[in-house]
N, C-alpha and C positions, 0 to 999 in steps of 0.2 A: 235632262230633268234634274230638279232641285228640289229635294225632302231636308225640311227643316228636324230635328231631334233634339227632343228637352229632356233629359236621366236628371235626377237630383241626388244622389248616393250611389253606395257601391253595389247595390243588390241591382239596381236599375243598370248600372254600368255592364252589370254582367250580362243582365237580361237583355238589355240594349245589343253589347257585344254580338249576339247570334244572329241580331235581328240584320243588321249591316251589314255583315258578311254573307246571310243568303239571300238579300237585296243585292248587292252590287254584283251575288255571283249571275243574279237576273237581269240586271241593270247596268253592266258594265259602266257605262258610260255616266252612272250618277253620281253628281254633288251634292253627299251625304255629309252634311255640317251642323255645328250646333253643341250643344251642351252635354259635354259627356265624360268620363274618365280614360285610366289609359287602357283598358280593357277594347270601349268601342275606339279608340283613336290609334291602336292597331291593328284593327279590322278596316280602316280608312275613313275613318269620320275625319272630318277637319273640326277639326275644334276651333270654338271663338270662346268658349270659358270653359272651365273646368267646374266639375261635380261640387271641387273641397268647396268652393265658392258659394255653393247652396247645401252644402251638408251641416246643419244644423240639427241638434236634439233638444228639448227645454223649452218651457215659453218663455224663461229668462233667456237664454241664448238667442231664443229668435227674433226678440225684444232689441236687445244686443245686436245682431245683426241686420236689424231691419234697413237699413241706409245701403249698405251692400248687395242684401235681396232684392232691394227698387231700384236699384243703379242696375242689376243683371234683366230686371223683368222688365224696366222701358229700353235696354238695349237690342232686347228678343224682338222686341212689338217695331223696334226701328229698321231692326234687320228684316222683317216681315214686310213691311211698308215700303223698304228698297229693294229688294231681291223677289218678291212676289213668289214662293217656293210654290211647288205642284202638290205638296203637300206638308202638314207639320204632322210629327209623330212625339205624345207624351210619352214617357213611360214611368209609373205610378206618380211615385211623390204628388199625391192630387192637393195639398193645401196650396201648394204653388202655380202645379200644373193646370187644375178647373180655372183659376181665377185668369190665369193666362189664356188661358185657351175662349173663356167669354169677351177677352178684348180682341183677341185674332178674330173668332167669327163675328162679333158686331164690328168691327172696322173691315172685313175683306168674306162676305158669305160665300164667296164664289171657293175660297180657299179650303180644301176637303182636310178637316180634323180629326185624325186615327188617334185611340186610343190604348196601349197595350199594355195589362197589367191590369185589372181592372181597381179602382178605388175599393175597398171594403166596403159597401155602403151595405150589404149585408149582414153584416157584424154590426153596425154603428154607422153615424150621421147618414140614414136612410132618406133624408132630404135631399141628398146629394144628387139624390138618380132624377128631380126634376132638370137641374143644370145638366146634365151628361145629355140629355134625350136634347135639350136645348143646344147645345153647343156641339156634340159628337158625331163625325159621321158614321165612324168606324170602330167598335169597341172588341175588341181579342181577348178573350179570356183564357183563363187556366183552370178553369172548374166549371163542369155542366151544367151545372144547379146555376150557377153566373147568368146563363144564358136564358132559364124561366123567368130569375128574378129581373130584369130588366126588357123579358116581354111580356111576363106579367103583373110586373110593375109591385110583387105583393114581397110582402116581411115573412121572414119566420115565424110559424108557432109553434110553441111547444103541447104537447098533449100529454094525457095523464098514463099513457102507456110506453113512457120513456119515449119517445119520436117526437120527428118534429117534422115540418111540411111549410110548403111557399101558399101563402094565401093570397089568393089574387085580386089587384085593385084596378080600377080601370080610370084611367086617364081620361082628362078632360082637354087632353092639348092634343093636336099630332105631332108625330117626330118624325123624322127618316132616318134615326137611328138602324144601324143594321147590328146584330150581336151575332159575334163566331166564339167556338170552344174551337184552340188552337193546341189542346193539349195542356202537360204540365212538362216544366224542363227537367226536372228529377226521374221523371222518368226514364229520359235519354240517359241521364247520368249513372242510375241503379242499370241501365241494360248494358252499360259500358264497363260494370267493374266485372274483374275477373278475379275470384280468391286467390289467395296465397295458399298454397298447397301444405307452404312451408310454414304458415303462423305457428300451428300448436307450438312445433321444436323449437323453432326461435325464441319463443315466449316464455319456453319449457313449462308449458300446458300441459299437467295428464290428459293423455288420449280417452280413458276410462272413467272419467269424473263428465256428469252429466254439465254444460253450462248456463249460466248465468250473468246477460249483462247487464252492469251498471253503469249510465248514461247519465252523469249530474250537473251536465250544460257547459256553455262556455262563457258566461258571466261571473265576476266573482260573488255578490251577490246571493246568486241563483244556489250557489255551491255551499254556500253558509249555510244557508236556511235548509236544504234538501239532501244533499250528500249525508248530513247525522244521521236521516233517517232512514237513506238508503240503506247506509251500515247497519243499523240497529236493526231492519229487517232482513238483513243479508245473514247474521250472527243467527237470528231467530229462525231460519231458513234451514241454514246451515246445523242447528240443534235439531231439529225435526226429519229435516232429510241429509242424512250422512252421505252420500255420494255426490252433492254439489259442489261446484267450483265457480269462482265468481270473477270476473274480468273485469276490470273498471276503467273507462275510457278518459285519457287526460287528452280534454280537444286542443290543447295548444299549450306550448313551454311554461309558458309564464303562470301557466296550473300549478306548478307540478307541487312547487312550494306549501299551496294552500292544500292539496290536496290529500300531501303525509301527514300537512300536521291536522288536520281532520278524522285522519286514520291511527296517527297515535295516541290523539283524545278517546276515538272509540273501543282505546285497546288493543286492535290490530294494529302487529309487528309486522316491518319488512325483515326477510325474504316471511311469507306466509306462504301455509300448506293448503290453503283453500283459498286463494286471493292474487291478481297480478294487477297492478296497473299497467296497461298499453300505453303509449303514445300515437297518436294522429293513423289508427286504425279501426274507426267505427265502421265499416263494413263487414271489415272481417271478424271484428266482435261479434257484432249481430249474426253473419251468416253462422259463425258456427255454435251460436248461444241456442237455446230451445226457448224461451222468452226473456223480456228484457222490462229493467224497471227501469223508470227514463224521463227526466223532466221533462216539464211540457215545453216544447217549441220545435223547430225541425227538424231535429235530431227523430223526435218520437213518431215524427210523420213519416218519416225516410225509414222506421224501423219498421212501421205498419207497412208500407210500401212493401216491404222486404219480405211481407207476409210470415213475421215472429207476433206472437201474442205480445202486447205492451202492456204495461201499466202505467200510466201516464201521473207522475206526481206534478202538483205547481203549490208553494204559499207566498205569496208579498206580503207589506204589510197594511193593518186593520185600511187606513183611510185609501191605499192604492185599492184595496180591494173594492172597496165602497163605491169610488169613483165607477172602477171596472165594470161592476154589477150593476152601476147606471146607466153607461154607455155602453155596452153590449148584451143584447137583447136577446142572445142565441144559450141552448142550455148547456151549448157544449165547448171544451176548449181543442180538441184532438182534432186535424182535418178529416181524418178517417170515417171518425159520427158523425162531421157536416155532411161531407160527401155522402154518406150514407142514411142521413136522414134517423137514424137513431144511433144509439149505444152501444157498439161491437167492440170498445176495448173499453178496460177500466179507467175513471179518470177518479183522482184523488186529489180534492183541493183544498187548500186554507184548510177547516178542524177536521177534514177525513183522512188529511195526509199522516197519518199514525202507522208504525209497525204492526201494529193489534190489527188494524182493517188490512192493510198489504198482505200480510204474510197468508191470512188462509184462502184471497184469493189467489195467490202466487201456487199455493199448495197446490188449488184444486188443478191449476191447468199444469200441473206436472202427474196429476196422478188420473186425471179425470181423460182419455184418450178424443173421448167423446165431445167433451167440452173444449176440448184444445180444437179438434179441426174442423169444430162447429166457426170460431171465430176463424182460423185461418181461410176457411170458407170464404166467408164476409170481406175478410181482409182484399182477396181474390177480384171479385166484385167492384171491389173501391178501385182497387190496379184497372181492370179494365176497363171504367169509365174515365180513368183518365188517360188510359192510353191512345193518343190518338197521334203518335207521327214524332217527331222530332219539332218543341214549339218555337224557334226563331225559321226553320222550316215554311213551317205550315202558317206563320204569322206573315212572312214574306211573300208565301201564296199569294193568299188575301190581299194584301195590301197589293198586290199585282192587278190581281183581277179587277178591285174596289176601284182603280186606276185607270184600266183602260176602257171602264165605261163611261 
């Protein structure tokens, strides 16, 4: 048997990665080839290109590469046309992967097209899902709610009671689209970590200071804009409630630099009495913090996960935002409120992101017992709907089964 696989980046590589490894542990005998990094092509993919090959950010950059992208995408459509695989598997990267994937089904229909990763079309380009139902036989998601929105074809609304819900539209085509929730991969990952018994002393973290993490991303960028205000509410915090202690997480070396001198702009000195920056220890920050303030992106997702109250800060700038608030339609930026369909952790974006609004929500869920394991509640909730199995697992299932019919 011959499964073709398209990854265009490293996120995809990884995800790919598990996929290959519990196919082949099904499949012994398969020629798992095609486009990947060195994540899936140690798990045994043969490669015929490489990821960096399609890894592009920028509409200049992709402008700029376009001659290299069409040399890689009619080499795919040639190897298709020669080797006749039993099946092709995208995985995300859809500006590449949909377009390819409408030349593999109208030149070979017989050819079964799995998708894993689903495109966003939830968030943004919601036209998307007429091509997917068009072209897909097989679509694996990571979110339940994935699974309405593409059988009942509807958008998000938002309502005036903070929530929001899938509205349903009905199609005028058929498909034989079939849609699976295969889990989410984080979740293997959060059930795989085991604490350090030993962080506080290591750290030399008082045992007796209540914590606090601070999570300011791993862009530099992101650090600029939101790390100030972290600090400024972390000081204000720290004036209010005299038993806090704050941890600040640096996600990778090349932080570390920007991250003092953002700390001695704010007036905090190293060694400090109420302050450590860690290194490449966001688990164990979060497990032993009581909530955490945390820029928006996985990080904040992974802490929700973790079931610690978040406060989710994010600002870019005026016109990025603008754009953003065109193209995505949803109210929320936290997966946690997606998943959940309303508002269970704070988010603070663009002009809300102030110390003045952070600090007395920060307060109430340290003083408030009630309010704290109301949200933790919810948190709880969002874990179990995505817990379903280990997802390169349970996508390899699928794709077994999807097979031998």
């Amino acid at each position: 048997m011959k499964i073709l696989f398209v990854a265009g980046e490293p996120s995809g590589d990884e995800h790919g990665s598990h996929l290959v490894k519990a196919l082949l542990k099904r499949l012994p005998d398969l020629d798992a080839y095609g486009i990947g990094g060195p994540l899936m092509e140690k798990e045994g993919l043969r490669l015929i290109h490489n990821i960096t090959e399609l890894s592009v950010i920028g509409l200049i950059e992709v402008a700029k590469s376009y001659p290299r992208l069409k040399r890689v995408f009619n080499d795919i459509l040639k190897h298709v046309d020669d080797d006749r695989p039993d099946a092709v598997v995208f995985i995300d990267y859809p500006g590449f992967n949909l377009r390819l994937a409408k030349k593999i089904k109208k030149a070979h229909p017989e050819i079964p097209v799995i998708y894993f990763v689903s495109p966003q079309l939830w968030a943004w380009g919601h036209r998307r899902i007429h091509t997917v139902r068009k072209v897909v036989n097989l679509m694996l998601v990571f979110f339940p709610f994935e699974v309405d929105v593409y059988n009942r074809g509807g958008k998000w609304v938002g309502h005036d009671n903070d929530t929001m819900s899938i509205a349903t539209h009905k199609f005028h085509t058929k498909s034989d689209l079939l849609v699976k929730h295969v889990g989410h991969p984080l979740i293997s990952k959060l059930e795989s970590f085991v604490p350090d018994d030993t962080f506080l002393v290591k750290h030399n973290i008082p045992g007796n200071k209540r914590l606090i993490a601070l999570l300011p991303g791993s862009r530099e960028n992101e650090i600029k804009k939101i790390l100030p205000v972290l600090l400024d509410s972390a000081l204000k915090l720290k004036n209010e409630v005299p038993d806090l202690f704050f941890v600040l997480s640096c996600a990778r070396p090349g932080l570390k630099e920007l991250i003092l001198d953002e700390l001695n702009q704010s007036g905090i000195k190293l060694p400090s009495d109420y302050l450590r920056v860690v290194d490449n220890s966001m688990y164990d920050i979060v497990h032993n913090s009581e909530i955490a303030l945390v820029t928006s992106g996985t990080a904040a997702f992974e802490a929700a996960l973790s079931l610690k109250p978040v406060l989710v800060l994010y600002r870019m700038n005026f016109i990025s935002f603008a754009v953003a608030r065109a193209l995505f339609k949803i109210p929320f930026i936290n997966l946690a409120n997606i998943i959940a369909g309303k508002r269970i952790v704070p988010e603070f974006i663009q002009h809300q992101m102030t110390s003045e609004r952070i600090v007395p929500v920060a307060k109430k869920y340290l003083s408030d017992k009630n309010y704290y394991d109301k949200t933790v509640q919810e948190l709880k909730k969002v874990h179990e709907d995505l817990c379903h199995g280990d997802a390169g697992e349970n996508a390899a299932e699928e794709i077994c089964k999807y097979l031998k019919r």
